[in-house]
C-alpha positions in Angstrom: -6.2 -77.3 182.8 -8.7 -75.4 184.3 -8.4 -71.7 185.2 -10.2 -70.3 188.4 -11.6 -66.9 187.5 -12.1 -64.3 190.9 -15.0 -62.1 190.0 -13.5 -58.9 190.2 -14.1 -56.6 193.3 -17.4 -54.4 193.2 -16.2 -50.6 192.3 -17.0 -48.0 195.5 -20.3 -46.3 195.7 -19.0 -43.1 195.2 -17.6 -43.5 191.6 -20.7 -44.2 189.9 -21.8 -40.9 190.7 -21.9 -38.8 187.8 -19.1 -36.5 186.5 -19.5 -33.3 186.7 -18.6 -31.8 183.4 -17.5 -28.3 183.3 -16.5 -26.2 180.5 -14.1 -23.3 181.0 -14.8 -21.0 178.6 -12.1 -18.4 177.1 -12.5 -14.6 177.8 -14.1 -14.3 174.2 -16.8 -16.2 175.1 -17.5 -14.2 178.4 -17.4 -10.8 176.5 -19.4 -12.9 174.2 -22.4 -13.9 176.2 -21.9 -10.7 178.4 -23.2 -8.9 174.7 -25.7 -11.2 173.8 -26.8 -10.9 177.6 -27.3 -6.8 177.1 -28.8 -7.0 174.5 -31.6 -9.2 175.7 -32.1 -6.9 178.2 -32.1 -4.1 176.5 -35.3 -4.9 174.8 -36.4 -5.3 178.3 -35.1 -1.5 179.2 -36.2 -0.1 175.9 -39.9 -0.8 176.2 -40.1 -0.1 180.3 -38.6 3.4 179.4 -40.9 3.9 177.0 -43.9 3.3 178.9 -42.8 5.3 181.7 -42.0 8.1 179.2 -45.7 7.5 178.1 -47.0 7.5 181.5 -45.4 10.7 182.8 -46.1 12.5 180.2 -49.9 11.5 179.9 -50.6 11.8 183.6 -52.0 15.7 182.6 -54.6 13.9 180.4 -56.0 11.1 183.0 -55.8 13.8 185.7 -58.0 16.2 183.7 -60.4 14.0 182.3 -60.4 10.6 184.2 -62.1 7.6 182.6 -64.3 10.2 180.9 -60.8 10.0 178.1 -62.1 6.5 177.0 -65.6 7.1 176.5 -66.1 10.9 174.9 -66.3 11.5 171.1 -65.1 15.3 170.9 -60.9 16.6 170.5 -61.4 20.1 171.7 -59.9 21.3 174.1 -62.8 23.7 175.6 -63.6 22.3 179.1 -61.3 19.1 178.4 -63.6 18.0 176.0 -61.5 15.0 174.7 -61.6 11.4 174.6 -60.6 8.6 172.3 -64.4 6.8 173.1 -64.9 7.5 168.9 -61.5 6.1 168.3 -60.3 3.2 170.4 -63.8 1.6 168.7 -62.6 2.4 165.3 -59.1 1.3 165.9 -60.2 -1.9 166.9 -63.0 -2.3 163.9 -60.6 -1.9 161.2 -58.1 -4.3 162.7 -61.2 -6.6 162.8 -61.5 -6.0 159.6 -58.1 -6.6 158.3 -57.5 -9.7 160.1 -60.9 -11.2 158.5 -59.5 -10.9 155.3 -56.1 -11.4 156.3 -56.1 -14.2 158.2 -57.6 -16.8 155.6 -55.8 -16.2 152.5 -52.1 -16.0 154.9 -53.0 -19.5 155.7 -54.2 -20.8 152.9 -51.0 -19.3 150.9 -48.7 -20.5 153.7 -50.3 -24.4 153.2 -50.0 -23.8 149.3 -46.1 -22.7 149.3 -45.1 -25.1 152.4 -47.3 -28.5 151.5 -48.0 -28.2 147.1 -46.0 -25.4 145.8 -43.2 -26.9 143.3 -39.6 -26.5 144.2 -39.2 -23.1 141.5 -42.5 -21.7 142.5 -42.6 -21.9 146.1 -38.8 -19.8 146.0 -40.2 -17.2 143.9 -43.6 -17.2 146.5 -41.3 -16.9 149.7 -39.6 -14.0 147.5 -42.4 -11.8 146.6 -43.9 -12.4 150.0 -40.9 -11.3 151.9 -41.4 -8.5 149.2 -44.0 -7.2 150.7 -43.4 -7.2 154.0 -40.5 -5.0 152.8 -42.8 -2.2 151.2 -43.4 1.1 153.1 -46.4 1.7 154.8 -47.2 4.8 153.1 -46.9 3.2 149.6 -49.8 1.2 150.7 -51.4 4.1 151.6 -51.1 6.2 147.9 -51.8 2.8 146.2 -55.4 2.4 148.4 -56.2 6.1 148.1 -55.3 6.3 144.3 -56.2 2.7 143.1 -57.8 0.8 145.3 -60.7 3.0 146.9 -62.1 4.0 143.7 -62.6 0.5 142.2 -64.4 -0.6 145.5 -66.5 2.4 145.6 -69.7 0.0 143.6 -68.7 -2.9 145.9 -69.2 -0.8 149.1 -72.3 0.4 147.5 -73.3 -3.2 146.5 -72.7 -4.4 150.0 -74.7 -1.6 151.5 -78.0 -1.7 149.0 -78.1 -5.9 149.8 -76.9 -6.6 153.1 -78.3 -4.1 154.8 -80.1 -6.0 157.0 -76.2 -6.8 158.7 -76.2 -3.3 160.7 -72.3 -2.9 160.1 -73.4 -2.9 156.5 -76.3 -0.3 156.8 -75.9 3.5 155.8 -77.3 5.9 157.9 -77.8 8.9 155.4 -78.8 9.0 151.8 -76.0 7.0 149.4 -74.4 8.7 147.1 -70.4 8.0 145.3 -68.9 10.0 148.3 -71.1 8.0 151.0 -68.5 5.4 150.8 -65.2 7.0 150.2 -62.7 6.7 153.3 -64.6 4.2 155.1 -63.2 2.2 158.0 -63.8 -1.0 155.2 -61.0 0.9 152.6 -59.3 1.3 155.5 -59.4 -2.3 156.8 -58.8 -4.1 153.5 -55.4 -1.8 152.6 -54.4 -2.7 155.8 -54.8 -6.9 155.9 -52.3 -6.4 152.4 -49.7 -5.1 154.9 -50.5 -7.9 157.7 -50.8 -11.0 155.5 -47.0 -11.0 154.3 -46.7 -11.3 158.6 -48.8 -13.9 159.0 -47.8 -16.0 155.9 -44.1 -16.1 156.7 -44.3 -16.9 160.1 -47.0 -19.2 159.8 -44.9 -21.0 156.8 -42.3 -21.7 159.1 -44.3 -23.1 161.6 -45.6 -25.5 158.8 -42.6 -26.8 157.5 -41.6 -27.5 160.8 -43.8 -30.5 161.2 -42.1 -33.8 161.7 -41.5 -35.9 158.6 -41.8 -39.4 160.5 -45.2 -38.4 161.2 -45.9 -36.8 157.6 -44.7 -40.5 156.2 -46.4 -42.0 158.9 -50.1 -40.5 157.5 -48.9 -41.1 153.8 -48.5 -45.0 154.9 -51.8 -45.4 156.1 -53.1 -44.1 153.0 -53.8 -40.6 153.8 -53.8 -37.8 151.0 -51.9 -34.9 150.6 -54.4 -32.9 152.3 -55.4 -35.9 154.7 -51.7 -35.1 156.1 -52.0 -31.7 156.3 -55.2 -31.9 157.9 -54.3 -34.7 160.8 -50.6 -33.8 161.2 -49.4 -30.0 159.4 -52.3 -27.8 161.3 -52.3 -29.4 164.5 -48.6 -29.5 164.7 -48.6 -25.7 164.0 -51.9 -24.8 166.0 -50.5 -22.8 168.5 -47.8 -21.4 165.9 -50.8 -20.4 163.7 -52.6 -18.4 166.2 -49.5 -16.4 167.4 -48.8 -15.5 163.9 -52.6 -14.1 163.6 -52.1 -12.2 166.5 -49.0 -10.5 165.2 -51.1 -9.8 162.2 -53.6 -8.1 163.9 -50.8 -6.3 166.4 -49.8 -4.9 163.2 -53.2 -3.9 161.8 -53.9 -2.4 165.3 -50.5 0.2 165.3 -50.7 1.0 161.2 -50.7 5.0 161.2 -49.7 6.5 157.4 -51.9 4.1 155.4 -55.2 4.6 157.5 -54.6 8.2 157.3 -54.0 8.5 153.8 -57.4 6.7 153.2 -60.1 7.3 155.9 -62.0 10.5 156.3 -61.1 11.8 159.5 -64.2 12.0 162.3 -63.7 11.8 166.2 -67.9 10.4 166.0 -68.2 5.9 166.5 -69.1 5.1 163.2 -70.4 1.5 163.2 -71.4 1.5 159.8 -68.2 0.1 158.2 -68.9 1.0 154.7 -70.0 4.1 155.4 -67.3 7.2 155.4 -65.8 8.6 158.5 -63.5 6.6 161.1 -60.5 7.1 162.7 -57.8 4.9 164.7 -55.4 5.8 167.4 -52.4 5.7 165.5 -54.0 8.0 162.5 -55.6 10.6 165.2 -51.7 11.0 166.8 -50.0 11.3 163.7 -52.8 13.5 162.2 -53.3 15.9 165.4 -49.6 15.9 166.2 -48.5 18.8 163.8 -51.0 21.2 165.5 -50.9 19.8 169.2 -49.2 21.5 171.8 -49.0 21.9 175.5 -52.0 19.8 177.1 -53.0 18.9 173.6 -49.9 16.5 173.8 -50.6 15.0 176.8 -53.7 13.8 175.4 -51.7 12.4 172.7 -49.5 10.8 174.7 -52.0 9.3 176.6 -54.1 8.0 173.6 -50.4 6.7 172.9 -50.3 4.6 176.1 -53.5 2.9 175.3 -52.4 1.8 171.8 -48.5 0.9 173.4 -51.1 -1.5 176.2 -53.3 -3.1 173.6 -50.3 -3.6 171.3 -47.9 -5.0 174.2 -50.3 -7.2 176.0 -51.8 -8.7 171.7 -48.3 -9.4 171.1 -47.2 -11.0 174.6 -50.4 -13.3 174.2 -48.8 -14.4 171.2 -45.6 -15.2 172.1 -47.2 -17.2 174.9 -49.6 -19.2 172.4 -45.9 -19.9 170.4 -43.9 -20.9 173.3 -46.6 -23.2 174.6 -47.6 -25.2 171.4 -45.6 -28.2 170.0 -44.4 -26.0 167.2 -42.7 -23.0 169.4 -41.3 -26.2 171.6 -39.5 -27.4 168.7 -38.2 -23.9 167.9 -37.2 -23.6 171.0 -34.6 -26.7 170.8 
């Protein structure tokens, strides 16, 4: 017996639009995201107020001296002669200095722990890196005054004697063992040991990170370990990479107590980087703050705006490098 089947009648147009799904959260999770929301913000409030703090109370310095601030080499205050054109130069030649030693061996020990440490080993790495991320500026400092700078002493003189046709590397009066004591080089190398624990952790993350499918992916068309790492680890964490070297070198840029402890304070450009005499930004402030007063802060201050401006816009770059790679995408999600 046969059975006639009526196809059933088509559904109205408007229910295949698609439900709205709405959550109504509980008062907890209001007063919840209402903190979490201040707190975001705040960081927001936090640096503006700073910066207008800096700004108002620099505007004596900029008025006085004008753009003159960023180009003389002299701190007293006889006919506003002050500027920061000895210092911003040197603030900037040790950070290049610290991130040229920083920046390859953070990698390199971020690829070792993430891609070929063993399981015990690469815990006890992360350890003693986070370690020393953890230890005080100034113990950096006493360690490179009281250790450090007197073993280098013959390398600084080694460097000078035989590269001296690099001009960086040239000494401009006759060498002795106190030519090279406090140079912006000292300086620069006790500060990449406090950036590479920076760059190492974050860039770590970034590495293990990388999708598996693709590592396995390499490994089945025969790749090597360091074939993978090569085609699919460091592209993967490119952008990742980079922002983590500019927070290195944010940090090498703003390090006060350690750079004063070891360079030989002089307001004079010294480009001769094994030679003594240098100063940053951060070392002149804290050095100059104790006998500073009146218009003598304002110039502080305003040397402080121009560090808080390189510092802010370095580490905006960089979260903007993160965000934007393949790496920071996947954080993000």
């Amino acid at each position: 017996m046969a059975v006639a089947l009526t196809p059933a009648r088509p559904a109205p147009a408007e229910d295949d639009a698609p439900r709205l799904i709405v959550s109504r959260g509980s008062r907890g999770d209001a007063v919840f995201r209402g903190i979490l929301r201040a707190a975001g913000l705040s960081s927001f409030v936090i640096t503006a107020l700073i910066l207008g703090f800096l700004i108002i109370r620099s505007s004596w310095a900029f008025r006085a001296d004008g753009l003159s601030f960023f180009t003389k080499q002299d701190w007293v205050f006889v006919n506003n002669e002050f500027g920061i054109g000895g210092v911003l130069p040197g603030t900037l030649i040790i950070g290049l200095i610290a991130s040229l030693i920083a920046i390859p061996i953070a990698l390199a020990t971020a690829i070792f722990i993430s891609e070929y440490a063993p399981g015990r080993i690469r815990r006890i790495l992360i350890a003693v890196i986070d370690l020393m991320a953890a230890i005080p500026s100034i113990i950096y400092g006493v360690w490179g005054r009281f250790f450090l700078m007197p073993r280098v002493i013959g390398t600084m003189a080694w460097i000078s004697r035989h590269i001296s046709w690099f001009p960086p590397f040239r000494t401009t009066i006759q060498a002795t063992s106190s030519t090279y004591v406090g140079s912006p080089m000292i300086a620069g190398m006790v500060v990449s040991l406090m950036a590479i624990p920076i760059i190492t952790s974050l860039s770590r993350e970034v590495f293990s990170q990388a999708p598996q499918g693709e590592r396995e992916a390499a490994y089945a068309l025969g790749s090597t370990r360091w074939g993978m790492v090569r085609t699919v680890v460091l592209p993967f964490g490119r952008g990742g990479t980079i922002g983590a070297c500019m927070l290195g070198i944010g940090r090498a840029l703003g390090e006060t107590i350690a750079v004063l402890l070891i360079i030989n304070a002089s307001f004079q450009l010294n480009w001769h980087v094994t030679q003594s005499g240098g100063y940053s930004v951060a070392s002149m402030i804290a050095g100059q703050w104790q006998y500073a007063s009146g218009n003598q802060l304002s110039a502080l201050m305003a040397a402080g705006l121009v560090l808080f401006t390189i510092t802010l816009i370095v580490n905006s770059l960089a979260s903007i490098i993160i965000n934007r790679s393949r790496s920071g995408a996947a954080t993000a999600d």
